[in-house]
C-alpha positions, 0 to 999 in steps of 0.5 A: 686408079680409083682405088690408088686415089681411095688408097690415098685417102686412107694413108692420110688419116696419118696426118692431122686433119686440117693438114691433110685437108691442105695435102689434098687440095694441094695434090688436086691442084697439081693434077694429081687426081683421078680423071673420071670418064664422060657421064651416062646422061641420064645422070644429068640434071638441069638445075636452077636453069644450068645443065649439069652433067651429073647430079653430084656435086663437091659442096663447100669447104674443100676447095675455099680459095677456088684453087683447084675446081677444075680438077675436082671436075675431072675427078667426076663431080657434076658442079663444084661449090667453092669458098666460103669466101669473105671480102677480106681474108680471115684466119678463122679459129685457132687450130686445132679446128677440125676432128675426124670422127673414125668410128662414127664417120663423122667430122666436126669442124669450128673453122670459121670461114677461114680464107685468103679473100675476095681478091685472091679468091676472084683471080684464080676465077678470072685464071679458068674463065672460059672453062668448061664445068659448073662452078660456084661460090658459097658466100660469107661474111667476115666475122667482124663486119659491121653490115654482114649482108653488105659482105655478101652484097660485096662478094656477089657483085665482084665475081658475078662474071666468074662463076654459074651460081652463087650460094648464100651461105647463113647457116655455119655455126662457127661464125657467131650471129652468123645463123641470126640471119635465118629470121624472118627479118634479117632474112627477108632483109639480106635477101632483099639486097641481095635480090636489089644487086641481082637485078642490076648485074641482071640488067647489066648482062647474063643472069646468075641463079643465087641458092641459099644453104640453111641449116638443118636444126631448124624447126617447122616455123623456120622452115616454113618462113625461110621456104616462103622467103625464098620463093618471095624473093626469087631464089633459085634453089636451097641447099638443105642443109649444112652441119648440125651442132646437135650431137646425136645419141649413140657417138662414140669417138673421143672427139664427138664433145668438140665445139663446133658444127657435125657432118657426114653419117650421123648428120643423114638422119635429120640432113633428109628429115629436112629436107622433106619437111622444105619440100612439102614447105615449097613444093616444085616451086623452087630447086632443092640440094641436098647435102648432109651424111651422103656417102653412097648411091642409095644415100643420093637416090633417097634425097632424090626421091624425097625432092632434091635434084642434085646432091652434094657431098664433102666429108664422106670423101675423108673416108672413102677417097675420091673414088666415091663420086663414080661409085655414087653414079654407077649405083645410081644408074642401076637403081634408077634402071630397077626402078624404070626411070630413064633419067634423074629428072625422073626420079625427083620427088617420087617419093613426096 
């Protein structure tokens, strides 16, 4: 079955991009999609306090109205993220928008945090409550908002009660000013709201981990600030990173000039180069997820090894179909087993 979804992938490069997006979503949302089989447990992982069954997820972008998470489940990711989702619903950038990049293996985007919004985006939550599979929400804020961390204040305080985890997202390049909230300022401001609606929803039930997701053009004193920040603030992991607007040398598809943010292949070299300059920055102090040109178990098990305890991945499923995710696992469970490990946890900054 995983070849016919595979299959499936690769007969809709046919369509444009963004309109091939719509019919995958759309196919997972009609229980089209493949259904893995339960998970080796040495895959499984506990992040951020929540015990996940695998350590791959689907990262943001797929699924930006939570209209499909349970299928992407079944499909055998360990978590799903879902959105970015805004207070108010937004069109984004006028299409076209998003552009594959074949011969690279690449995609660019300059969405712009399109979707239906909060309410939309909380009733198809309040609809799978009770079901089993983490998810989470990746956070944003609307592009024309006066106090943008209000936005996130805002969207954190009304799903609370429906989802595992909550991702601050401040890193898309396509919202402008958007990235501005990495400084130290806006940071520990943004954060400290934040952190402010946390301990009262804390106070008030079930606490929740809150991620940040960075970007990964940042430099060696960003990195360390937003590293100390995270952990000042009580974060519970960071996402490293999201698309880069560095255009790196050696493209070759007739699209890689578009505006907008990079992802998938050409994005791995400095997506990991990242996220080992994070882990010497925060050390075991706080949980790291690296997501940024995975598409195969030894891209995973390398982020592992350089100190992520779970992966994310979206734009190499463009062009390998959904039938990846059990690839990923299966060549992750041999190279751990050649390495003499018993579990992923083992194997979690080993090379650091």
């Amino acid at each position: 079955m995983s070849l016919l979804h595979d299959f499936a992938a690769r007969a809709l490069h046919g369509l444009d991009p963004e309109d091939a997006h719509r019919v995958a979503v759309l196919g997972m949302k009609a229980g089209l999609g493949p259904r893995a089989p339960g998970d080796d447990p040495r895959l499984g992982v506990i992040l951020a306090g929540m015990a996940l069954p695998n350590c791959v997820g689907l990262a943001a972008g797929f699924d930006k109205n939570a209209e499909a998470p349970d299928a992407v489940l079944r499909a055998g990711f360990g978590f799903v993220e879902c959105g970015a989702v805004t207070p108010l619903p937004q069109p984004g950038n006028p299409r076209p928008r998003l552009f594959r990049l074949t011969p690279d293996r690449g995609v660019i985007n300059r969405m712009g945090f399109n979707n239906e919004g909060l309410d939309a985006f909380a009733r198809r939550l309040e609809a799978r409550r009770g079901r089993p599979g983490p998810v989470g929400v990746n956070i944003g804020a609307n592009k024309d908002a006066q106090d943008r961390t209000a936005d996130y204040v805002t969207v954190l305080r009304r799903l609370w009660p429906l989802a595992d985890y909550f991702t601050v997202n401040i890193s898309s390049p396509n919202t402008p000013g958007l990235r501005n909230l990495q400084s130290a300022d806006a940071l520990d401001d943004l954060l400290g709201r934040v952190g402010e609606a946390r301990a009262q929803l804390r106070g008030a039930g079930k606490d929740k981990p809150v991620f940040l997701k960075v970007a990964p053009d940042l430099e060696g004193a960003d990195i360390e600030q937003i590293g100390q920040a995270s952990i000042r603030q009580g974060l519970d992991a960071l996402i490293v990173g999201n698309t880069t607007l560095s255009r790196p040398d050696g493209l070759t598809s007739p699209h890689r000039a578009q505006a907008g943010g990079l992802s998938g292949a050409p994005l791995k070299p400095l997506a990991g180069q990242v996220l080992r300059r994070f882990r010497a920055v925060v050390g075991t102090d706080i949980a790291l997820v690296a997501a940024g040109g995975i598409a195969c178990g030894a891209d995973a098990y390398e982020r592992i090894r350089a100190g992520a305890s779970a992966v994310q991945l979206y734009s190499a499923l463009v062009f390998e179909g959904l039938g990846l995710v059990q690839r990923i696992k299966a060549d992750l469970l041999a190279r751990l087993a050649a390495d003499g490990f018993s579990s992923v946890a083992e194997a979690v900054g080993t090379d650091v």
